[in-house]
N, C-alpha and C positions, 0 to 999 in steps of 0.2 A: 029445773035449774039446779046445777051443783053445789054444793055449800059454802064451793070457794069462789063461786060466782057469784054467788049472795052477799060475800064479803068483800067481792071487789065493788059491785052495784053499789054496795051501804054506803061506800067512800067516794061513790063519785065518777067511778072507773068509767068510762064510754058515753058520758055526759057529753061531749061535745056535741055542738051544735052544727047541723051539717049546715053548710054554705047555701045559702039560693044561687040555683043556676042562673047565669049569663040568660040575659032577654035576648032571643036570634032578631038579627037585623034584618029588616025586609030590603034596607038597600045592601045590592051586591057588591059594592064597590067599597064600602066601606068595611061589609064582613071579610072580604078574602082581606085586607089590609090590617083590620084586628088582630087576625090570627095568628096565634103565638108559635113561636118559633118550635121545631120539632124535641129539639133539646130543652127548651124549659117549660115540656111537658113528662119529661124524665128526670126531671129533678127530684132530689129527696123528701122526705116530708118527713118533718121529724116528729117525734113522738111527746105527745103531751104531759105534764108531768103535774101530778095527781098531791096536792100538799096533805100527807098521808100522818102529817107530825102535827099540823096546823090543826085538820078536823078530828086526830082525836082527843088533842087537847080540849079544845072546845066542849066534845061532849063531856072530856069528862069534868070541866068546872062546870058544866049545867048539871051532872049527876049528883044526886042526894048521897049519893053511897060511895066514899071514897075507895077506889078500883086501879088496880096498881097493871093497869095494860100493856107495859111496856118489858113486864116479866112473864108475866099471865096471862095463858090462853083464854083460860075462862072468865078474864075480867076484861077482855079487850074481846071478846065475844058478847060479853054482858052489855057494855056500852055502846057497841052496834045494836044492840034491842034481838039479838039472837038466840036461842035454847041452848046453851051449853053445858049442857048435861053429857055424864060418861058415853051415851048412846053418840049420841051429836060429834063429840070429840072422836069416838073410834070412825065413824065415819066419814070423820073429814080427812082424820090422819091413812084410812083406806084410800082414799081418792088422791089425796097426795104422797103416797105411794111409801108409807110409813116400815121400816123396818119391822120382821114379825118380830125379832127379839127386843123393841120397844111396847110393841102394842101388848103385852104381856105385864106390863109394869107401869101402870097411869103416871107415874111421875115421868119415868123418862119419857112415854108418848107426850106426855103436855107439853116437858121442855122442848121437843123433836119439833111439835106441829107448831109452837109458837116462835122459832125459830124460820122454821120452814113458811110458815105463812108472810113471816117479814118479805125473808128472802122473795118469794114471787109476788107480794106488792111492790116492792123492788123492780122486780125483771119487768111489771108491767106497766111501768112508770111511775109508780110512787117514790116521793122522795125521804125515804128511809136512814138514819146515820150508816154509816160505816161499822161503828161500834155495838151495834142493836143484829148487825147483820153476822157474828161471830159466834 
């Protein structure tokens, strides 16, 4: 598992619970009558939306150690229960496809990856501000 799949998992990401199939009808007559129309089986599904502000708040009034997540990589990696050690951080910032003239400079890679991490809890439905995403 990738490390950015670890920190989608830790929030929650793909938690939904799939639906229980339709019990098939043994009468015929009722089944073809059921059956839904060919169009509102092409309808959209929209995408779940992950409250990404709500659960790290939470952890972080249960944390003993106050952790300022919301600027820092490494503290919103902390409050997930994650290693976020320089090792950890260069490898995620690889996977997320970190500029080399950042990975060079641990400040700029932290600002980049903690940036950049919003950003695709974002894209992947987390509800992120506007403001955190710049």
């Amino acid at each position: 598992m990738s490390i950015f799949s670890s920190i989608l998992s830790k929030l929650g990401f793909g938690d939904k619970k799939p639906e229980a199939a339709p019990v098939p009808s043994t009468d015929t007559t009722v089944a073809v009558a059921a059956s839904p129309a060919p169009a509102a089986a092409s309808a959209p599904v929209a995408m779940s939306e992950v409250d990404v502000m709500a659960k790290m708040a939470a952890l972080a009034a249960a944390h003993a150690e106050k952790l300022n997540w919301k600027t820092s990589i490494v503290d919103l990696m902390k409050l997930l229960g994650m290693d976020s050690s320089i090792t950890v951080r260069k490898e995620l910032a690889a996977e997320l496809g970190c500029p080399a003239e950042k990975m060079g400079d641990s400040a700029q890679m932290n600002m980049w990856l903690h940036k950049t991490v919003l950003q695709k809890l974002a894209a992947n439905g987390g509800n992120i501000p506007a403001d955190m995403l710049d």
